[in-house]
C-alpha positions in Angstrom: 36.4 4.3 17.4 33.1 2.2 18.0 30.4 2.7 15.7 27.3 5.0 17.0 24.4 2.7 17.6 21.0 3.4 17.2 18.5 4.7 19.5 14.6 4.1 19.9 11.8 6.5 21.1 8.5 5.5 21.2 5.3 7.9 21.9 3.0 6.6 24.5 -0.2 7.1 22.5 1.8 4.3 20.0 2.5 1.6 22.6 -1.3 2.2 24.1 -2.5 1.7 20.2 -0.5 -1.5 20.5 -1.1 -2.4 23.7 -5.4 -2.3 22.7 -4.7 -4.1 19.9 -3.0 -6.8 21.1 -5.4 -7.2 23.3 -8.3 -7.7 21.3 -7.5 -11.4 20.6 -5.5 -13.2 23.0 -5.6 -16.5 21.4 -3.8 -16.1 18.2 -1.1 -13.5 17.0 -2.3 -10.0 15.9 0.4 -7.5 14.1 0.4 -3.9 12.5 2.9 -1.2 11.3 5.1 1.0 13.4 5.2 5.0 11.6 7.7 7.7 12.7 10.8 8.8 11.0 14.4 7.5 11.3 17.4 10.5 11.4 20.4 11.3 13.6 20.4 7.2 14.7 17.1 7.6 16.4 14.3 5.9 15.6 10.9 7.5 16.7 8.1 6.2 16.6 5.0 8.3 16.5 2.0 5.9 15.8 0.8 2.5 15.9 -1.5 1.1 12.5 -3.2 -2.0 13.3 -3.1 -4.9 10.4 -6.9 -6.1 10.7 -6.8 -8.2 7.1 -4.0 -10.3 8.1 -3.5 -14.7 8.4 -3.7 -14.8 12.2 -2.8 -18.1 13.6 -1.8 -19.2 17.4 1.8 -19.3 16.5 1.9 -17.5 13.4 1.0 -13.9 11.7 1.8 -12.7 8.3 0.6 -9.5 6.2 -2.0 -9.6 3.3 -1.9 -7.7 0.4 -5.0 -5.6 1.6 -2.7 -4.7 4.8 0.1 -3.2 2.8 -2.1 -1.7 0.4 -4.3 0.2 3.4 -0.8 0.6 4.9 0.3 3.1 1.3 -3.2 4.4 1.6 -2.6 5.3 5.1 0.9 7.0 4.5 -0.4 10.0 2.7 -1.8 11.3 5.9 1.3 11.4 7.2 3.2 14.8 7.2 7.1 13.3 7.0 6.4 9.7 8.5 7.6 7.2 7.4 7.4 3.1 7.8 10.0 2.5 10.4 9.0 -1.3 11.4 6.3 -3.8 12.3 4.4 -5.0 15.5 3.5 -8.3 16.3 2.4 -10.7 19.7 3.3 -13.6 21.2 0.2 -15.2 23.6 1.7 -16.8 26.2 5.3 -17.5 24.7 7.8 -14.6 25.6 8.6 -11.3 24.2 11.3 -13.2 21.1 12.3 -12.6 17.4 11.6 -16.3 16.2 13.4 -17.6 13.3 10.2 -16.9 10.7 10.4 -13.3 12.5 14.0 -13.1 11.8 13.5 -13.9 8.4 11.0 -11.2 8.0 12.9 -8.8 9.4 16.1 -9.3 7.1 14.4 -9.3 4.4 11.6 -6.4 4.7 13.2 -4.3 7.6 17.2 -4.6 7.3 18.2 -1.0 7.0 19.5 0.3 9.6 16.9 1.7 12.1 14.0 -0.9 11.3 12.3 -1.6 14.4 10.5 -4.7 15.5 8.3 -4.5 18.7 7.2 -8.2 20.3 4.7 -8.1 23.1 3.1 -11.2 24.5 0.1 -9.6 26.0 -1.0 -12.5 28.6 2.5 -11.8 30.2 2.8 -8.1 30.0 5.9 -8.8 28.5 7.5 -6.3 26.0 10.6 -6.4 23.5 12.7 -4.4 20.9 14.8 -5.5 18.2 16.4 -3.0 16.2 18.3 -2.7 12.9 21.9 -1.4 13.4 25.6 -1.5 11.9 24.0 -4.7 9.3 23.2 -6.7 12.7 19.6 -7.0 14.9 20.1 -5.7 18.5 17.4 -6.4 21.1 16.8 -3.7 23.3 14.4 -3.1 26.7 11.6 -1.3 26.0 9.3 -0.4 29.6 6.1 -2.6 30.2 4.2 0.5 32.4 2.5 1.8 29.2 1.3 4.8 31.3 4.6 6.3 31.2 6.6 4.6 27.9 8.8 7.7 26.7 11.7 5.7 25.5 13.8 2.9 25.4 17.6 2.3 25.8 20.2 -0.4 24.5 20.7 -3.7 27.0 24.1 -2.8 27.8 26.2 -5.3 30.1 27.3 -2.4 32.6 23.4 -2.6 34.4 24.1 -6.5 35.4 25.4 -5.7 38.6 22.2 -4.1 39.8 20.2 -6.9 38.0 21.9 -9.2 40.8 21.3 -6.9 43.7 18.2 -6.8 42.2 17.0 -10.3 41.7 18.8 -11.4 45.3 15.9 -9.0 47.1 13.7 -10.3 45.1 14.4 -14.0 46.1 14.9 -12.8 49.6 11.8 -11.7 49.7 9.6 -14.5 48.2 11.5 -16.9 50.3 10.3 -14.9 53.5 6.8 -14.4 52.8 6.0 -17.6 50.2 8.2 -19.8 51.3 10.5 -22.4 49.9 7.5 -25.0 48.5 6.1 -20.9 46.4 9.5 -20.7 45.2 10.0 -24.1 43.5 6.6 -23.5 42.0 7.7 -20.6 40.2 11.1 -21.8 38.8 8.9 -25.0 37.7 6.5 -22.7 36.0 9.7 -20.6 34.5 10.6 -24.6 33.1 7.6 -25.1 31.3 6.9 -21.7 29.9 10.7 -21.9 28.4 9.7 -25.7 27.0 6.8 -24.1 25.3 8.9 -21.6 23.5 11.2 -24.2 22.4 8.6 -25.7 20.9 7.2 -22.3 19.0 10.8 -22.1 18.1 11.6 -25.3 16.2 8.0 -24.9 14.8 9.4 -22.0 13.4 12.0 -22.9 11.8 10.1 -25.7 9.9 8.6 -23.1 7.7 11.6 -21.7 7.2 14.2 -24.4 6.3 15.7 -23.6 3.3 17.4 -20.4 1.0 14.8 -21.7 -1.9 11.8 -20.7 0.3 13.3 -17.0 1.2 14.1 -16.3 -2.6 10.6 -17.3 -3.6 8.9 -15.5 -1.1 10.4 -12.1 -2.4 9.6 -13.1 -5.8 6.3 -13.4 -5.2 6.4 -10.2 -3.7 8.0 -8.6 -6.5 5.8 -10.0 -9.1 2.4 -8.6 -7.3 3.9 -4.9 -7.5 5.0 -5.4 -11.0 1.5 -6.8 -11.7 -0.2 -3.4 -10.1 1.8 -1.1 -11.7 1.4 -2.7 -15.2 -2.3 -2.4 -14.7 -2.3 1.0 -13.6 0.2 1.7 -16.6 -2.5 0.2 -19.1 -5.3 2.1 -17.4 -4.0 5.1 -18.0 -3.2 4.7 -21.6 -6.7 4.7 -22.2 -7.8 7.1 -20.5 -5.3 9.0 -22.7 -6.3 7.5 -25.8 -10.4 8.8 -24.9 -9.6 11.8 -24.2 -7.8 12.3 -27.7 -10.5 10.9 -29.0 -13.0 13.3 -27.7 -10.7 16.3 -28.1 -10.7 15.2 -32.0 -14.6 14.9 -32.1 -15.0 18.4 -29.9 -12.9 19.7 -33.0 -14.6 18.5 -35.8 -18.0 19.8 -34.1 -16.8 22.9 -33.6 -15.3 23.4 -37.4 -18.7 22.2 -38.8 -20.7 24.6 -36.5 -18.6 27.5 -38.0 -18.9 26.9 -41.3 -23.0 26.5 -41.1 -23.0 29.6 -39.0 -20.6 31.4 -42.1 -23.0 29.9 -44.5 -26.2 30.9 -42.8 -24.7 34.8 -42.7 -24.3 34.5 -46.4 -27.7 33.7 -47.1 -29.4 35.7 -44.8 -27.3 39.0 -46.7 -28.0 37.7 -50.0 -31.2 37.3 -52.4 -29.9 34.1 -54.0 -32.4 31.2 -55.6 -29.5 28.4 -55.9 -26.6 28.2 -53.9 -23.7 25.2 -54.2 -21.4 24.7 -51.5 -18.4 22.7 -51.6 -18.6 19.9 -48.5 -15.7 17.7 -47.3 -16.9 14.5 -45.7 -16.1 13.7 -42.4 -15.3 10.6 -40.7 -19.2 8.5 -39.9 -21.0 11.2 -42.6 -23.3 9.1 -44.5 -25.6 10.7 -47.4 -28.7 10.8 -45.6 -26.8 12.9 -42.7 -25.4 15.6 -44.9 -28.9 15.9 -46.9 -29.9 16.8 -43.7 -27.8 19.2 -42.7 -28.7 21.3 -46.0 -32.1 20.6 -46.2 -32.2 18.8 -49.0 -32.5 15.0 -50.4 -30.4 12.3 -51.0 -31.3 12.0 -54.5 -30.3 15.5 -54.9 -26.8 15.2 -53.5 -26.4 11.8 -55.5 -27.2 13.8 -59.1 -24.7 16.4 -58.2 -21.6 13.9 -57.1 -22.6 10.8 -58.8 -19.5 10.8 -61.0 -17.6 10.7 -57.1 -19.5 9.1 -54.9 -20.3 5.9 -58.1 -22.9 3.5 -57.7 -22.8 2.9 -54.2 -24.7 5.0 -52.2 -23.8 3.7 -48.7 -20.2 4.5 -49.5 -18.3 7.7 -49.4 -14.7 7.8 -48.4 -13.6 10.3 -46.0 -12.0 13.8 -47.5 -14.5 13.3 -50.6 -15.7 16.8 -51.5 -19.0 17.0 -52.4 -21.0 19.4 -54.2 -24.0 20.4 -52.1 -27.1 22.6 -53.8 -29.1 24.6 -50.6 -32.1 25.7 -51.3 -33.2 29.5 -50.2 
């Protein structure tokens, strides 16, 4: 029994999102992120995010941090979507998965029902490469983005009718072009595939080695460790304030009490002297409790001298002091 493969359904507000983007710069590469959901085998892809930080070159496009990190941002708007692949074009060279793209999609997009959609725009030429059984399967995707409902796998039953197919065609530009127009455009065919070639092997110069791959994800790795450690250390002091404060909020609130208790007693009571047993606090200094009794430092120095000893300036939190109020 043959293994189910996967199937691909794009909306056609995505591909016109795509097709607008690729558009907006025809001399070097442009990219973005394909969002849908992946279930059953089918990929669906509902919407197209553009990748406007990225290093685009005129054979070359790769991500930036500030993509992927607009990219998480992005997400949350998202109702049950999900990153399901990645967009890029080709000016001028053919709808193809070069080797660097290759490389990119194994090691970013290799589970099964990763997409990635190639479109040179000066072309009009469109292609799918999708993620299934472990393996990438290129499959024909519809360049009339008026009508692009879905695409279906390249099978090798349809070759037949390509033949019937491409004989009218021939038939026909030999009748009305002639045989001189039809050289012309198998020469032009030649050099567009030369060009290619050349993207190709250009390609796999940045790419020429196992070392580079490994480092690449490493480096990867090491920015999302980096984030999370400094979102980790952010957050333990936040936590650490807010004990703090909580602490403070509670020592104001005890000492409010106790004046409030204190103030009831005197106001129910004809009393000339009255002593009050204080416990300093953490940052209480003499002159601060003096005046919160209304009274002096002298005064709270003759009464607690034997505790507090010759230094004024130094009182040791807990100390209880002896305060007189006067009525």
């Amino acid at each position: 029994m043959k293994n189910q493969t996967n199937n691909l359904l794009l909306s056609s507000s995505s591909i016109s999102k795509m097709d607008n983007h690729s558009k907006s710069d025809l001399s070097r590469e442009v990219g973005g992120f394909l969002i849908g959901t992946i279930k059953d085998k089918v990929t669906t892809i509902i919407d197209f995010i553009p990748a406007l930080a990225g290093d685009s070159k005129a054979t070359s496009f790769q991500f930036s941090e500030k993509d992927w990190s607009s990219l998480y941002k992005s997400l949350d708007n998202y109702d049950n979507l999900e990153l399901v692949g990645w967009f890029h074009t080709h000016p001028d060279f053919g709808a193809f998965l070069s080797s660097y793209d290759q490389f990119i999609q194994d090691s970013f997009f290799s589970d099964s029902g990763r997409v990635a959609i190639v479109f040179d725009p000066i072309r009009e030429d469109w292609a799918a490469f999708l993620q299934s059984n472990e393996t990438t399967e290129k499959i024909q995707l519809k360049t009339d983005i008026q009508n692009p409902t879905t695409a279906i796998q390249d099978k090798q039953k349809v070759s037949s009718k390509k033949s019937i197919f491409t004989n009218l065609a021939l038939f026909t530009i030999i009748m009305t072009l002639g045989i001189y127009s039809l050289l012309s455009y198998f020469e032009n065919i030649e050099l567009q595939n030369e060009n290619a070639s050349l993207i190709i092997k250009y390609d796999e110069q940045l790419i020429n080695s196992d070392e580079s791959k490994k480092e690449l994800i490493e480096e990867y790795e090491q920015k999302v460790q980096s984030q999370s450690k400094d979102y980790d250390e952010q957050l333990e002091i936040s936590r650490n304030y807010e004990g703090e404060i909580t602490n403070l909020e509670s020592q104001i609130t005890s000492l409010e009490s106790e004046i409030s208790s204190l103030n009831r007693n005197l106001e129910t009571k004809e009393i000339t002297d009255v002593y009050f047993d204080y416990t300093v606090r953490e940052g209480d200094t003499l002159n601060i409790i003096s005046k919160i009794f209304n009274t002096t430092i002298n005064e709270v120095y003759e009464l607690n001298k034997t505790i507090i000893g010759e230094d004024l300036d130094l009182i040791e939190t807990g100390t209880v002091l002896t305060i007189k109020i006067r009525s």
